[in-house]
N, C-alpha and C positions, 0 to 999 in steps of 0.2 A: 504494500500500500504506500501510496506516495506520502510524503511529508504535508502536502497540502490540503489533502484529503483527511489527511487522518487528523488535523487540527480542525478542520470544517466539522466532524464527526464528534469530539468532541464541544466543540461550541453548540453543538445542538443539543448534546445532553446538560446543559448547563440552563436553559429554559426551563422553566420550573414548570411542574406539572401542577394540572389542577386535581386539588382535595376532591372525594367523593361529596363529600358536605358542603360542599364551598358555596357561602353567597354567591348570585353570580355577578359580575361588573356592574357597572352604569350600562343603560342601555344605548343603544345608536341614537345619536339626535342630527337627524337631517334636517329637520323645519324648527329651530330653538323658536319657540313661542316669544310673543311681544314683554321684552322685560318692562319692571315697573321700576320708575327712574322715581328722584325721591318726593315729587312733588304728589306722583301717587300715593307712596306711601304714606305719605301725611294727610292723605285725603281718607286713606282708611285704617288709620290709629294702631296699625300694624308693620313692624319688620318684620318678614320672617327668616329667621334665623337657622340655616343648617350646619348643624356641628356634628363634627365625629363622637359616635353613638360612645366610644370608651366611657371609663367612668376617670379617667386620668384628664382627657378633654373636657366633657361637661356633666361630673358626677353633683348629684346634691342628695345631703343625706339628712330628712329631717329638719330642711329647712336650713342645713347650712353646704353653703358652696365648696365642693372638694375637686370642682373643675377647674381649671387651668383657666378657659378662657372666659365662665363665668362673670369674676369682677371687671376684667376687659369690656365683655357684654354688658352690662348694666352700666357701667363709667360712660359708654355709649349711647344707652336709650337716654341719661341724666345729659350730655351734651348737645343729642339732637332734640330734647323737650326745653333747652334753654335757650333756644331761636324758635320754638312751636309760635306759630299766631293765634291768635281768637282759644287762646286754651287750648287749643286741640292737638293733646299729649300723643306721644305715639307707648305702644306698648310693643316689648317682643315676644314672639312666637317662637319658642324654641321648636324645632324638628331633627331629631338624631337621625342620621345614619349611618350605614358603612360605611369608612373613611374612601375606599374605593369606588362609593356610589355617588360624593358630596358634585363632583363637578355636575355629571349628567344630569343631576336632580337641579342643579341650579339653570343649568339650559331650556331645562325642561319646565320652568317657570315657577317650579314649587316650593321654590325659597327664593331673598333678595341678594342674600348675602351670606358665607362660606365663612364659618371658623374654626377651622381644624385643629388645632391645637398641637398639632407637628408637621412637619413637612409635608407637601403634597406637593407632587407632581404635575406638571400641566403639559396637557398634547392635546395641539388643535388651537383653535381659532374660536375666537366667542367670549373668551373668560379675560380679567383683568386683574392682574395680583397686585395689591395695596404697597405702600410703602412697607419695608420690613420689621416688624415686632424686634426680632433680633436678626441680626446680619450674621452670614458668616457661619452660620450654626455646627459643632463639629458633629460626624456623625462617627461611633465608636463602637466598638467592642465590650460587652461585658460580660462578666463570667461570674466566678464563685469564689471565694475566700479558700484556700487551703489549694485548690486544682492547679494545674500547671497552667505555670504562667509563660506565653507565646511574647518576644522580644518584635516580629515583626509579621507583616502578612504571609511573608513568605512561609515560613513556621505553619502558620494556619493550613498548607496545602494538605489535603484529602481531609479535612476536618469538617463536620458539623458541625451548622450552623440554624436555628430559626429563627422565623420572622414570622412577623403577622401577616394577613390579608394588607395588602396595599401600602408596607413597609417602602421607602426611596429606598432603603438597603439595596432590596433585589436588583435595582437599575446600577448602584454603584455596585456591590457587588459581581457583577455583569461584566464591569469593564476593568476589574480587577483580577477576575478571571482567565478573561482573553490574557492578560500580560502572563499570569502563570501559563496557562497552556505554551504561550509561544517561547518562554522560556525551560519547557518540557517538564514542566511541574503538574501535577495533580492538582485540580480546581475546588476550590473551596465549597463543600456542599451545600445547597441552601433547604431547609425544609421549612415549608409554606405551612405553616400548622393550622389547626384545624377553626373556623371562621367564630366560633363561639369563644375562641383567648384575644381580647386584646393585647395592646403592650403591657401595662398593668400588671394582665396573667402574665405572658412570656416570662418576665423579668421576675416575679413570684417561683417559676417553675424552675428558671434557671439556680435563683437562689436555694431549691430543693434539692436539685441537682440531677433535675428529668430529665431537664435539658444542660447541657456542658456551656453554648455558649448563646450570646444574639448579638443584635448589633440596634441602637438606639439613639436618637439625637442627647447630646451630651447634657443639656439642660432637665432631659426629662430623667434621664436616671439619675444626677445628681438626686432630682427631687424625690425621687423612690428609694435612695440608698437612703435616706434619713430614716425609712421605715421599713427596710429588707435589709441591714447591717451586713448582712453574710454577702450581700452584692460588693463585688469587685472590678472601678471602672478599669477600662484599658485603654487611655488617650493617646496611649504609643503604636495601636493599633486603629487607625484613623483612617476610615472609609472614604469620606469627602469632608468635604469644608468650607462648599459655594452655594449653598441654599440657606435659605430664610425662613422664617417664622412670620407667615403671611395670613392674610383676610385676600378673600376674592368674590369681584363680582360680575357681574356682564358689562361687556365691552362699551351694550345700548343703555349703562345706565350713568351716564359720567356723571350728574351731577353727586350722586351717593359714592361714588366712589372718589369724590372731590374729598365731601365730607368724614368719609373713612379715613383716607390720609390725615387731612389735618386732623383729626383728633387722635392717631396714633403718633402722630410727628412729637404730642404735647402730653400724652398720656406717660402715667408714670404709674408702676405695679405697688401698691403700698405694700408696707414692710412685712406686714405680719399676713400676708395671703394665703398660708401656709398654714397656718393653725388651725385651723379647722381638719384640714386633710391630714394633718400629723396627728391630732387628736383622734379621731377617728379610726385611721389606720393603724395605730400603734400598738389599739389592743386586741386587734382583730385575729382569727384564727387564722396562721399560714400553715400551706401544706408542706407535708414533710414527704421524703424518698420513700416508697415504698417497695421496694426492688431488694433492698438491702439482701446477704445472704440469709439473715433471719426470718425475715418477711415474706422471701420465697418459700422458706420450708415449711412455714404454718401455711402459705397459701396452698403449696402442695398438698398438705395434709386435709383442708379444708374443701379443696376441689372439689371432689365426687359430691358432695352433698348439695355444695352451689349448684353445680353446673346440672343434679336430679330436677333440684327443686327450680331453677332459674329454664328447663326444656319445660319443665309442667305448666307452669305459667306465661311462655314464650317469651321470655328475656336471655338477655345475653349474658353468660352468668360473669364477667368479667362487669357488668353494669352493679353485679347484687355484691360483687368481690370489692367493688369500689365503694359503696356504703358501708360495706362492712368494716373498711379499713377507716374510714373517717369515724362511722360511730363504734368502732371502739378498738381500733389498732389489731381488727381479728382476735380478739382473745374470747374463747368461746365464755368466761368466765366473769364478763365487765357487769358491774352493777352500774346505772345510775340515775340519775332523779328522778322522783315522781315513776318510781315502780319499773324504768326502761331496764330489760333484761337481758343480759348475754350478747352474743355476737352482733346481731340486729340492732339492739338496744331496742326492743320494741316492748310495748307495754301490754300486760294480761289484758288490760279492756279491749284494747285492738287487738290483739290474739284471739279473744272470746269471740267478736265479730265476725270474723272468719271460719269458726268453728276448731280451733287449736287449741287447747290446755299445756297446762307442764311445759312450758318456754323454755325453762331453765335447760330440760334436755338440746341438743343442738337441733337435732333433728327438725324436733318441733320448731324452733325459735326461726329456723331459715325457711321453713315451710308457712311459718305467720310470717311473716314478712313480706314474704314473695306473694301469698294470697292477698296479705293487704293492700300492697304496689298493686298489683294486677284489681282487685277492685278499685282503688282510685281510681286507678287507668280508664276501665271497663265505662265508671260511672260518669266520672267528669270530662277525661281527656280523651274521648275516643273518635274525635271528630278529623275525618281524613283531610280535613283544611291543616294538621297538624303535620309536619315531617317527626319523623322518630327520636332526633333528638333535644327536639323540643318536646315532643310529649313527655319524653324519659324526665326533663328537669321542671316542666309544669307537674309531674308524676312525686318527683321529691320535693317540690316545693309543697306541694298538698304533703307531702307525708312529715312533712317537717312543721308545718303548721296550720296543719286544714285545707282542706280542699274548697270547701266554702270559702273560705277566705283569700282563696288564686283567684277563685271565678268572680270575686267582687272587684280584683285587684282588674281580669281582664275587661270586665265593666268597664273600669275607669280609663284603664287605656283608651281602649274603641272614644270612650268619650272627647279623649285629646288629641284625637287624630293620632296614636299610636299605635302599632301592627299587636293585636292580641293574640297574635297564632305565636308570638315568637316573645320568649322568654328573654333569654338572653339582649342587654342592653333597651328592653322595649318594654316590658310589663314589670320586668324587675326595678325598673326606673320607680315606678308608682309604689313596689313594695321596699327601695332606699327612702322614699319622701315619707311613707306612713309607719313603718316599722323598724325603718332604721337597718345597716347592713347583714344582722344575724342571717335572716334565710339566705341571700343575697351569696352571703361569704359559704355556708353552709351547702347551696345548691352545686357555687365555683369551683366548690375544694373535690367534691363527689365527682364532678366534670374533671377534673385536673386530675383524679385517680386513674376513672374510668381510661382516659385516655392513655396516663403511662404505663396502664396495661394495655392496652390495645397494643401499643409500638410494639409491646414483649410477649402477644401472644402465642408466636411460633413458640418461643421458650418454654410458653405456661401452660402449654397443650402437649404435651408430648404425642407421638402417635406412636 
């Protein structure tokens, strides 16, 4: 094989493939709808604002901002209500999405204006990027406390790497690659994880050590290593260094986008913007490695029984293995509160509902479980507007605190113009503002299980 060939060959494996799960992109916009420049907007007391759905972007918990671009957003609606005429205040409309979806939804007319709150990429014609929040932003490597530490990219050659859904990584990434290939190196792998971890997760998982490395804009893990200590930045391992921390709007809306600049030309982030999201996050549960040599051998040992009871009830028993390790580190023997019993940690009254006694036994305890999952399921979540793993975490969110209590949550969604089939960053938004982040962090952690078993089920299945 020629030299030329065999480097094209590689450069095509370097294209990331897409996740079975995977949101999919913004859609095609060939006709961008008539934008609203600002004089409309003030005609109908509305910005609407699309921000990336993360909770690192635009989380509020409980009435307090743990978003990034939050105070930004509001310093905004107080500067365009301070030229409003005849009273007439403007208010904003927040709309989350996927960070990969923000442009085409803004073309697409269903927002005014873009704040993503990391980098974001622009291809095509249409969109207008603001003056820069921060210029220059680095984009870096970060890893774990204790793991080998890489001196340059080169180092990094045949390693793993994740990213989110609609990380800039993957583009610089990309061109970092080609120079290892043509210098006959092994390309840095990228794995695109799965659409339900933002960065947030990533950088969580990473600190676990599910994941070995990622790559982040430097301001944003600064701001997560105050509350993932075990995170390890790596500035010596520097991806790029030429994008911004921007707002964007339509090309047809100049006078708003007049006004976006100057108020970020003059805008200043107050000092304690943090505290809220350091309070919050600090006491929150983070997930731990579950892989360990110890943790495989009790999962070993626990197999047969999951994987009986999780075919009986049609789950995948690596979903009931991933509860199991959150609610109680697999120990068939965990007591706790409020009567929750054994492996499960599930309680005799929900046991008795299903028809199961004597929890205590294992047998029993994974068999109430799994009937009780599958009844929520059955009752509340069985509607095929659902994909599987949103049902799975609307399925834990009921099991974690009422079922009744998701379906009022997805009420409220539908109410706010929010997607109530989808758990993740969407309905869970309504259960951070009214309940605060327990289920929230609780649904995350079972998700983040689930999944670093998935990567290791060859392993966990023997045949």
């Amino acid at each position: 094989m020629s030299r030329s060939l065999f480097v094209l060959c590689l450069l095509l494996l370097l294209l990331p493939l897409p996740a079975a799960a995977r949101v999919a992109g913004p859609q095609e916009v060939t006709r961008p709808s008539n934008a609203r420049d600002l004089a409309s907007i003030r005609s109908s007391g509305e910005l609407r604002v699309l921000v990336n759905q993360s909770r690192n972007s635009s989380g509020e918990v409980k009435g307090q901002s743990i978003g990034v671009e939050y105070h930004r957003l509001r310093a905004f609606e107080q500067y365009l209500n301070r030229s409003a005429r005849n009273g007439r205040t403007l208010k904003l409309k927040i709309i989350p999405k996927a960070k990969d979806q923000l442009l085409g939804a803004l073309l697409r007319g269903e927002g005014d204006l873009v704040a993503p709150g990391e980098l974001l990429n622009v291809r095509g014609g249409g969109v207008r990027a603001s003056t820069p929040i921060v210029a220059n932003v680095p984009l870096i490597v970060v890893s774990r406390q204790g793991d080998r530490r890489y001196q340059s990219l080169e180092q990094m050659s045949g390693r793993s790497l994740a990213l989110p859904t609609g990380s800039v990584a993957g583009e610089a990434l990309r061109q970092i690659n080609r120079q290892l290939v043509e210098s006959k190196r092994a390309p840095i792998i990228v794995e695109w994880v799965d659409p339900s971890l933002a960065v947030e997760d990533v950088l969580e998982m990473v600190q676990a050590g599910i994941y070995s490395l990622t790559a982040v804009e430097q301001p944003i893990a600064e701001r997560w290593a105050k509350v993932m200590p075990r995170l390890r930045l790596e500035p010596q391992l520097l991806l790029a260094k030429d994008g911004g921390l921007r707002w964007f709007v339509r090309r047809d809306a100049p006078m708003l986008g007049a006004d976006v600049d100057r108020f970020l030309k003059s805008y200043r982030s107050p000092a304690d913007q943090d505290a809220a999201f350091q309070r919050v996050y600090r006491r929150l549960y983070r997930v731990h490695y579950p892989l360990g040599r110890a943790e495989r051998n009790k999962l070993d040992k626990l197999r047969p029984v999951l994987q009986r009871h999780a075919q009986q009830q049609n789950f995948d028993w690596l979903a009931l293995a991933a509860l199991a390790f959150k609610e109680s580190t697999l120990n068939p023997a965990a007591r706790g509160a409020g009567g929750a019993t054994g492996l499960m940690q599930i309680t005799p009254a929900a046991a008795r509902s299903v028809g199961v006694d004597n929890i205590g036994v294992l047998d029993n305890n994974v068999q109430a479980s799994a009937r009780y999952l599958a009844q929520i399921r059955r009752t509340y979540f069985n509607s095929p507007q659902l994909n599987e793993r949103e049902r799975m975490a609307f399925v834990l969110a009921g099991y974690n605190m009422g079922p009744q209590r998701v379906q009022s949550m997805r009420a409220e969604a539908r109410r706010r113009g929010l997607n109530p089939n989808q758990w993740f960053f969407q309905v869970e938004r309504i259960a951070m503002e009214q309940v605060g982040m327990g289920v929230v962090s609780y649904v995350n952690s079972v998700n983040k299980y689930y999944l670093a078993y998935a990567r290791e089920r060859y392993s966990l299945e023997p045949r």
